[in-house]
C-alpha positions as CSV (number, residue, x, y, z in Angstrom):
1,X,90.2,88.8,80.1
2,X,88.5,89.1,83.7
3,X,86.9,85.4,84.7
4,X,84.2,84.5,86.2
5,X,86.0,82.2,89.5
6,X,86.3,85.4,91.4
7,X,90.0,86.1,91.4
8,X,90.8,89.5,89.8
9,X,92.7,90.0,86.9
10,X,96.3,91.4,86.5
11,X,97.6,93.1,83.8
12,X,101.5,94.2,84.1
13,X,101.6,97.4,81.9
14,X,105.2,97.4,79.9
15,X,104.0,101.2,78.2
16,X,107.4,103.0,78.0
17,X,109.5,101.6,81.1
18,X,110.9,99.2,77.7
19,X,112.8,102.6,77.2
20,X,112.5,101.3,73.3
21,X,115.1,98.4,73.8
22,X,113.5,95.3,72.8
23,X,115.6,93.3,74.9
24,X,114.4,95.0,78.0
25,X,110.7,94.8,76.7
26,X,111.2,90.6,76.5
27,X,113.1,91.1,79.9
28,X,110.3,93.0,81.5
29,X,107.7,90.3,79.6
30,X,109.5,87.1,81.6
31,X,109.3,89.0,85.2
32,X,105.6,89.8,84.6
33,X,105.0,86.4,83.8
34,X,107.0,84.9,87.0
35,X,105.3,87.2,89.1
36,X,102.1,85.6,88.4
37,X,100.0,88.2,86.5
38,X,97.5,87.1,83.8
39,X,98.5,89.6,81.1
40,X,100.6,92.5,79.5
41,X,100.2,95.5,77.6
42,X,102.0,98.0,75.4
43,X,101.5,101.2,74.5
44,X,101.6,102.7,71.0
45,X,101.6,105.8,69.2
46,X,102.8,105.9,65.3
47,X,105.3,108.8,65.9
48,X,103.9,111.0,63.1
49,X,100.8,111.5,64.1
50,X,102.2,111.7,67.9
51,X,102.6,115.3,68.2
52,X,102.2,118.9,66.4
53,X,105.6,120.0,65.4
54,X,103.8,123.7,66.8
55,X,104.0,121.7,70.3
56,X,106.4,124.0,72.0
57,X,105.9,123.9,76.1
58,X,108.2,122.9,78.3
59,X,105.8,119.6,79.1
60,X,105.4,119.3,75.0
61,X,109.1,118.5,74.7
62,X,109.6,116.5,77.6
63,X,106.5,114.0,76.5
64,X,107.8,114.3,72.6
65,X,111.1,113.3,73.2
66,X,110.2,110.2,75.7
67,X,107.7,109.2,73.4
68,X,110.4,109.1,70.2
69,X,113.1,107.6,72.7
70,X,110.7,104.6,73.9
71,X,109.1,104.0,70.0
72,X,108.9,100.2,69.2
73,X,107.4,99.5,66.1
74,X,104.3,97.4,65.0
75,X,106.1,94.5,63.9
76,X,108.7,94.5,67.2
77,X,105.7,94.7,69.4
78,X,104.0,91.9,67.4
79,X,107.3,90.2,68.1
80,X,107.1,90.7,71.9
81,X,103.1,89.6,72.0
82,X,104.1,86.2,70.3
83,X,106.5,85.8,72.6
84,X,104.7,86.6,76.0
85,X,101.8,84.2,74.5
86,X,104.3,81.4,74.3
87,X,104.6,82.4,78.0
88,X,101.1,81.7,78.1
89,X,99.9,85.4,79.1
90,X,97.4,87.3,77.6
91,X,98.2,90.8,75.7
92,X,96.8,93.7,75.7
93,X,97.3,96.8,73.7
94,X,96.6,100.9,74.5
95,X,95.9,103.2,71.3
96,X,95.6,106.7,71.2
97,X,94.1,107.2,67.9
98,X,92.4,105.3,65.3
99,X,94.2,105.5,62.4
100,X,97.5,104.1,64.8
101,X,95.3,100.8,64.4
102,X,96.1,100.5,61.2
103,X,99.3,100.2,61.1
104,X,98.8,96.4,62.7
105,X,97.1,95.5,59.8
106,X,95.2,91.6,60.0
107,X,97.4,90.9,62.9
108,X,95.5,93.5,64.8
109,X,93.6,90.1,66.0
110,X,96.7,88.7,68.2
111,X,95.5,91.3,70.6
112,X,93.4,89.9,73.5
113,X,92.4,93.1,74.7
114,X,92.8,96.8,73.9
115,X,93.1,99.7,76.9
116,X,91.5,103.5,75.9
117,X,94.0,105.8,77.9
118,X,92.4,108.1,80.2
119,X,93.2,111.1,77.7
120,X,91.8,109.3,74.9
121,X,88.3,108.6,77.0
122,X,86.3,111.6,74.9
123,X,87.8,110.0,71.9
124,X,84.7,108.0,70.5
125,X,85.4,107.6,66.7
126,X,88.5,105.3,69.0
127,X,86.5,103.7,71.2
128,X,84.1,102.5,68.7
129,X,86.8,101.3,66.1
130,X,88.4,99.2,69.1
131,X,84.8,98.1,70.1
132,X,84.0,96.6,66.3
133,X,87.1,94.3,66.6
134,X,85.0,91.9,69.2
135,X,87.7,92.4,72.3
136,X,87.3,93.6,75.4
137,X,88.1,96.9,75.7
138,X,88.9,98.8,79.0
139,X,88.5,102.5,79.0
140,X,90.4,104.9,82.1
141,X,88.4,107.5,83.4
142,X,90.9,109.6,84.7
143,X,91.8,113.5,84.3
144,X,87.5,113.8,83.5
145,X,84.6,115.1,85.4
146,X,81.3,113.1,85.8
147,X,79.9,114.9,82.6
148,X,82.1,113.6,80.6
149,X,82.6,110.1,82.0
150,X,78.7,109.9,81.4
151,X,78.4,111.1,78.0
152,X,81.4,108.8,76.7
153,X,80.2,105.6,78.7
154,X,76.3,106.3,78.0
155,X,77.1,105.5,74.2
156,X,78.6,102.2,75.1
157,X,75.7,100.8,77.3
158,X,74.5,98.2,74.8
159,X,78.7,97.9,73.1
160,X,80.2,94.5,72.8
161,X,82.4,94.0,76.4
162,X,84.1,96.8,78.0
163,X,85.2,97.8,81.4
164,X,84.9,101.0,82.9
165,X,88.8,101.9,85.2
166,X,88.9,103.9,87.6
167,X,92.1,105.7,87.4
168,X,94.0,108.9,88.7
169,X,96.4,110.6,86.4
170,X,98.5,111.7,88.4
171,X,102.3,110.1,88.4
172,X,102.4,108.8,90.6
173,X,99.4,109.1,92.7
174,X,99.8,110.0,96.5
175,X,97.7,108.1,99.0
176,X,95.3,111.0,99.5
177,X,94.4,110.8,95.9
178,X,93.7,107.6,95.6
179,X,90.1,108.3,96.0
180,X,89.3,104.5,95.9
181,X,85.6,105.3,97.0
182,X,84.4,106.2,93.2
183,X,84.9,102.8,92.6
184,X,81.7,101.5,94.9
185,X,79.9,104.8,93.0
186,X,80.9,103.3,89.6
187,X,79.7,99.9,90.2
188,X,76.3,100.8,91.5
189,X,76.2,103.6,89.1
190,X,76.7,101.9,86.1
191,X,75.7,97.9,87.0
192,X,78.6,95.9,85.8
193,X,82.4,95.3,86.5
194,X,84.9,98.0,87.4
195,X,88.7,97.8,87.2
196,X,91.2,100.0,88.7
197,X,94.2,101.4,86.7
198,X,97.3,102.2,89.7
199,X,99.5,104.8,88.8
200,X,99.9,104.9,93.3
201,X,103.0,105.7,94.8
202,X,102.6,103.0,97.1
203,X,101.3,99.0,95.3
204,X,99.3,98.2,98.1
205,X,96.7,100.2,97.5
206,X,95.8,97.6,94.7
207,X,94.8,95.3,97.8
208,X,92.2,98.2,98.7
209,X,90.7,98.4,95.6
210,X,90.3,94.6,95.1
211,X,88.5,94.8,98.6
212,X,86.5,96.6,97.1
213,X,85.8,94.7,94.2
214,X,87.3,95.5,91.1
215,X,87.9,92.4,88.8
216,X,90.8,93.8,87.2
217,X,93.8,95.9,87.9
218,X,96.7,97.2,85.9
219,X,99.3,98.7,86.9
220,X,102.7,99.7,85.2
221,X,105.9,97.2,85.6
222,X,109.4,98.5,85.2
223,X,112.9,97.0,86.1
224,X,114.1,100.0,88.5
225,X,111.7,102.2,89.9
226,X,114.3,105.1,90.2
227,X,115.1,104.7,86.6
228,X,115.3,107.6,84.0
229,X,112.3,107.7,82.4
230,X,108.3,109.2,83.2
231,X,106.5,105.9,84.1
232,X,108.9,104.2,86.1
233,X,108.1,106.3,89.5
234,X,104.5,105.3,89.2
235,X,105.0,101.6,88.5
236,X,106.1,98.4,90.5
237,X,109.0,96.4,90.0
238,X,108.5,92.4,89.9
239,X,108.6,91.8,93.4
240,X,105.5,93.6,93.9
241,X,103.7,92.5,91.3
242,X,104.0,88.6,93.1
243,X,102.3,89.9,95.9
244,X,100.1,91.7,94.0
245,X,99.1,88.7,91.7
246,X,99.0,86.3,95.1
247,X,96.2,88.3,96.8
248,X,94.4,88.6,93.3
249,X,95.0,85.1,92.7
250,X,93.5,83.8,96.4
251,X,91.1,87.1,97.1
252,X,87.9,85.0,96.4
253,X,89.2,82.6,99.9
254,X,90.3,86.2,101.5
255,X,87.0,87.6,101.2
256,X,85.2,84.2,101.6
257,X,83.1,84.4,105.1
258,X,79.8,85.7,104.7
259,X,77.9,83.1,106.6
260,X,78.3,81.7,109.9
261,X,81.4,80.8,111.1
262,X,83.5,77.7,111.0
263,X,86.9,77.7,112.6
264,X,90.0,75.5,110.5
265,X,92.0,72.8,110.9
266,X,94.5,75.0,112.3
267,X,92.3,76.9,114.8
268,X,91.4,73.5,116.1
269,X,94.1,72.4,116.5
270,X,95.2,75.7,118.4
271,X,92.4,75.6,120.0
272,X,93.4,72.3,121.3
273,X,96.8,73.0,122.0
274,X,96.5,76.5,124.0
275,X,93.2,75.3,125.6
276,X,92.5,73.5,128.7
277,X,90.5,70.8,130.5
278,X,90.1,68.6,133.2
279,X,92.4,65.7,133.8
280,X,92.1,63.6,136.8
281,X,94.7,64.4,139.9
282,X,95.6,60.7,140.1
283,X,94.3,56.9,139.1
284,X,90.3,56.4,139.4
285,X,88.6,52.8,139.0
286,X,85.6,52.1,136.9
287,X,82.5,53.3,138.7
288,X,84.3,56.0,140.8
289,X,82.0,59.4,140.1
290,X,84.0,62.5,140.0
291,X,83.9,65.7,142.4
292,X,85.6,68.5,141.5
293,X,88.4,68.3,143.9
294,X,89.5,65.3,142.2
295,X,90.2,67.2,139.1
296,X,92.5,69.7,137.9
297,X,92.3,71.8,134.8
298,X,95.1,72.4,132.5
299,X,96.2,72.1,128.7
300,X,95.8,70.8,126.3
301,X,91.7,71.0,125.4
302,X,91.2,67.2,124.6
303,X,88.4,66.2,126.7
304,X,86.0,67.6,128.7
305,X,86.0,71.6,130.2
306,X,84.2,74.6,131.9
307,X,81.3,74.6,129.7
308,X,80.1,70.4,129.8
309,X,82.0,69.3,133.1
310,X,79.2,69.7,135.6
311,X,76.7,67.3,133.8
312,X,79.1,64.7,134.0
313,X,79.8,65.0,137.9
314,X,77.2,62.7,138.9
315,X,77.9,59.6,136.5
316,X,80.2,56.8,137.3
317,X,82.7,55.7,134.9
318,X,82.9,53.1,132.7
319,X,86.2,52.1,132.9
320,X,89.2,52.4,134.8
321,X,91.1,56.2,134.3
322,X,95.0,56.3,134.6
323,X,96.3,60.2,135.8
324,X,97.3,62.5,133.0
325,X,94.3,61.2,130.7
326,X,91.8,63.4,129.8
327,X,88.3,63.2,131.3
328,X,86.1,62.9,128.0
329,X,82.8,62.0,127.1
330,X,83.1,58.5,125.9
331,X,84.5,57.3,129.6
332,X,80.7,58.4,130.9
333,X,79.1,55.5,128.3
334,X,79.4,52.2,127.0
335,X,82.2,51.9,124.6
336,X,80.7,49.8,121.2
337,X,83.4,48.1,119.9
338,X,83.9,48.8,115.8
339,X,82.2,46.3,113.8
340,X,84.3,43.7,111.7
341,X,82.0,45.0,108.4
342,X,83.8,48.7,109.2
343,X,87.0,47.3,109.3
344,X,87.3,45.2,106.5
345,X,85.8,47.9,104.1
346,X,88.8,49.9,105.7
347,X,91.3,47.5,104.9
348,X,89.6,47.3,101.4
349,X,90.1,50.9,100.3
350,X,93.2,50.6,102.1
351,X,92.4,53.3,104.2
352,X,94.9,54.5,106.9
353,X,95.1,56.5,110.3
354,X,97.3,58.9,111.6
355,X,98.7,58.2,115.0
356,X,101.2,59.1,117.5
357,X,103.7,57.1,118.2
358,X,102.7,56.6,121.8
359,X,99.1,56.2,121.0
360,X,100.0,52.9,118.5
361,X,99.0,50.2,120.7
362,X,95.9,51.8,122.1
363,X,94.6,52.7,118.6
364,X,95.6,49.4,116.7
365,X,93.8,47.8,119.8
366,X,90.4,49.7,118.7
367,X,90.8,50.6,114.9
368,X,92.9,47.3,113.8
369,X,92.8,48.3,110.2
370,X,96.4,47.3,109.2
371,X,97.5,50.5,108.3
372,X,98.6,53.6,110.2
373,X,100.2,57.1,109.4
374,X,102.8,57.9,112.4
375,X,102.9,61.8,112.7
376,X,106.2,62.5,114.0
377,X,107.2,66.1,116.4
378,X,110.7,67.1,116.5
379,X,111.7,65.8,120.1
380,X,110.3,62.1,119.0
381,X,112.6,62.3,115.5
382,X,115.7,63.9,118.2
383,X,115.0,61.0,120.8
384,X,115.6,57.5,121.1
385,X,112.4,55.9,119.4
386,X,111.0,52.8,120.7
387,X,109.7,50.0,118.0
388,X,108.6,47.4,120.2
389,X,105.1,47.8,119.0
390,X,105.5,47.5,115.5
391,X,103.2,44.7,113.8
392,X,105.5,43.0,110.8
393,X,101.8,42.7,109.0
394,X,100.6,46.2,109.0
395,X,101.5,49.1,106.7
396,X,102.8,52.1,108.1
397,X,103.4,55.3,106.6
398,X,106.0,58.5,107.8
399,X,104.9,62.3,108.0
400,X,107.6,64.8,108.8
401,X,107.7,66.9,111.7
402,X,106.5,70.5,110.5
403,X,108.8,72.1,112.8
404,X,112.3,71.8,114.0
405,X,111.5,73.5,116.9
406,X,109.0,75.2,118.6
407,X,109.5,78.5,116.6
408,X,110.4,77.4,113.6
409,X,109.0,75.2,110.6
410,X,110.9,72.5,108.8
411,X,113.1,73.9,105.5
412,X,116.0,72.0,104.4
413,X,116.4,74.1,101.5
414,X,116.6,77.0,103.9
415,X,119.4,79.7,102.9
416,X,120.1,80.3,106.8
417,X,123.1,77.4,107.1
418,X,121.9,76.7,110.9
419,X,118.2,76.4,110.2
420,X,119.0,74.2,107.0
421,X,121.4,71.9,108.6
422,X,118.7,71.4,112.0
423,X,115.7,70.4,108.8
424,X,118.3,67.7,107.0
425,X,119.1,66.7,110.5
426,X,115.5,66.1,111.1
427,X,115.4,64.6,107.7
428,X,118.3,62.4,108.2
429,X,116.8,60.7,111.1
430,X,113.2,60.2,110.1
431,X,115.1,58.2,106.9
432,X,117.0,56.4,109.2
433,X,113.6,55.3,111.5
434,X,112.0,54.6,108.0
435,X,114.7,52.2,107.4
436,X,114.4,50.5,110.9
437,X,110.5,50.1,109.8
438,X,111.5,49.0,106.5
439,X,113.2,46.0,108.1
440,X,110.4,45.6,110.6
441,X,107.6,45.2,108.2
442,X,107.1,43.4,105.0
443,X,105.6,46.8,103.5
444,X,107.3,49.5,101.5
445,X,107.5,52.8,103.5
446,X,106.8,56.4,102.3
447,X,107.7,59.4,104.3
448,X,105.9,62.8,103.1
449,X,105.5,66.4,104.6
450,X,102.4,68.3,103.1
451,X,104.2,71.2,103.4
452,X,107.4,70.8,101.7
453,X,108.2,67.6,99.8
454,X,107.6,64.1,99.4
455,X,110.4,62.0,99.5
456,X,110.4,58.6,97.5
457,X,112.8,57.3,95.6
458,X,110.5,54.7,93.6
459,X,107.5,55.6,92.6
460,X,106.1,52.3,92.1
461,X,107.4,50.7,95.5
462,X,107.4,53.9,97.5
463,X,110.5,52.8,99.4
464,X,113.6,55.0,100.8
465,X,116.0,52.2,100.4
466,X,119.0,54.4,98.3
467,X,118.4,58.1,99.4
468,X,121.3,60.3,99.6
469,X,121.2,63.9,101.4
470,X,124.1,65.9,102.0
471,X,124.0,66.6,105.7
């Protein structure tokens, strides 16, 4: 049932779109539960109490014969829910009359939850029969006006757990019927969760209704879309029930914000890569204080720019500034070197930091902590790499490039042969410089990628000594 971490819950309806083939109910089970939802339901309707054999209308017939072609019996359905609870999903069952509760018997308990179907939502002597079994029971609101929804919902105020849905009956439902707004008018209205039941023509306007703050939607699943039956226009196939299920799943970080802002990791480090700032037009000794004609201003934004520049114009240097380096605060004040306590509790808790390759000497000089993380771009994996200042005492450690060029991100599993061949390319060769560290250093190596894989081929050494890839 709904939870408490924010994320909203999804329930893949099966209802009819089985077509009564148990097979296809299993089949339809095992694509809700890749897709990432938190539950399914059934329908059911004990066929003799279904419909009047008076029911003559056109609409009668259709709805009778769908209903008797689609018929799975208590004990297949019970079938089905032990099965999609082995797939560790929740079920949920719809009823349409009391006595149909019956025919479940003591095993009526397997059900998590139970659904009232709009049609049903005047039913009470239902509602309250479903409400005595201690589950939580969501009721559809749709095809009634506001004098009804109030008189059916004002008897439940003080009722075990239930969940008022707002719902359209219409199938399917075109965008200008939606009508998402009565879900805010619910929620004030009545003071406590509201779920949406999608019977849309179009699945994203789930996302709408989680903006606005349902905890729960359902929505029908079905194998083909097109196929013959009622349900299956108004229901989404498996593919968008993933997304579905991934905005539900991450919607508490999507509408995370409310407070003042803090760019991310990746906005800084765009920020530092698109920006600019000032860099010195050739060499300048210690002491030499900087006009602004002996500056230029260009990318990237790694030391000082427009806004903090100025204040800095009329204080010397204090030490010598090559061209190319970035004019930054810390050449404007003494430089305190780190203190042997800091770097011995680093090498304690074997703490490491990332570098360039370039940078290695500079940083080992001031952070000699006996450990660094080289993070490797694409053109210094496709280059000729240069060793020379490699200490045979320290530890290093490998990160993959993230891209293979500048468009496009690492994926040796890719299914485009050119793109997948450039990432095992990229792969081959970062093996191949762990192997020239490996001989370098007395340390095992490890080479990792944060965003796709870790490859080690001992987990207790860590080392890459016997990796095979087929390049």
């Amino acid at each position: 049932m709904e939870n408490q971490t924010g994320q909203c819950y999804v329930i893949a309806e099966i209802g009819i779109n089985h077509d009564g083939v148990k097979s296809r109910a299993r089949k339809l089970i095992k694509l809700a539960q890749r897709s990432g939802v938190h539950a399914v339901k059934f329908q059911y309707r004990n066929l003799e109490n279904a419909y009047s054999s008076q029911a003559k209308e056109i609409g009668d017939e259709i709805l009778s014969k769908e209903i008797n072609r689609s018929y799975l019996s208590p004990d297949e359905l019970l079938e089905l829910s032990k099965f999609a609870k082995n797939l560790n999903l929740e079920v949920g069952i719809s009823f349409f009359d009391e006595e149909d509760i019956l025919d479940f018997g003591s095993d009526i308990c397997v059900f998590d939850f139970f659904k009232i179907p709009s049609v049903e939502l005047t039913n009470s002597s239902l509602i309250n029969a479903l409400m005595k079994l201690n589950r939580h029971v969501y009721i559809s609101l749709g095809a009634h006006d506001e004098k009804e929804i109030d008189l059916a919902l004002s008897q439940l105020s003080n009722k075990g757990c239930w969940t008022p849905m707002h719902c359209i009956s219409n199938y399917p439902v075109n965008l200008q019927n939606s009508n998402l707004g009565y879900i805010s008018y619910l929620k004030e209205k009545w003071q406590r969760n509201v779920g949406y039941s999608s019977h849309d023509d179009d699945w994203e306007v789930c996302l709408l209704a989680m903006q606005l703050g349902v905890t729960v939607i359902e929505r029908h699943i079905t194998l083909d879309r097109y196929g013959d039956g009622l349900d299956h226009s108004s229901s989404s196939t498996s593919d968008h029930f993933e997304k579905i299920s991934r905005f539900a799943y991450n919607l508490p970080k999507i509408l995370s914000g409310n407070s003042p802002r803090i760019p991310n990791q990746g906005e800084l480090l765009n920020r530092q890569n698109l920006g600019r700032s000032y860099f010195p037009i050739k060499d300048f000794p210690k002491g030499h204080i900087f006009q602004m004609s002996d500056l230029v201003y260009r990318s990237p934004n790694t030391g000082l720019n427009k806004t903090n520049i100025r204040k800095y114009l009329s204080k010397p240097i204090q030490m010598e500034l090559k061209r190319g380096e970035a004019i930054t605060q810390s050449l404007f004040g003494q430089v305190s070197p780190i203190s042997q306590n800091i770097i011995n509790s680093a090498r304690e808790i074997g703490l490491s930091l990332p570098v360039r390759l370039h940078d290695l000497s500079n940083m080992e000089s001031l952070f000699p902590i006996g450990a660094f993380e080289f993070h490797l771009s694409f053109d210094e994996v496709l280059s000729k790499i240069d060793l020379k200042d490699i200490n045979p005492l320290n530890k290093y450690s490998i990160h993959l490039p993230d891209y293979i060029n500048p468009t496009q991100l690492m994926d040796p599993f890719s299914s485009n042969e050119v793109h997948r061949r450039a990432s095992l390319n990229i792969l081959e060769r970062t093996v191949m410089l762990a192997d020239r560290l490996q001989e370098l250093t007395a340390e095992p190596l490890e080479v990792t990628n944060d965003l796709r894989l870790v490859v080690v081929d001992d987990l207790q050494h860590r080392k890459l000594k016997h990796l095979k890839f087929d390049i």
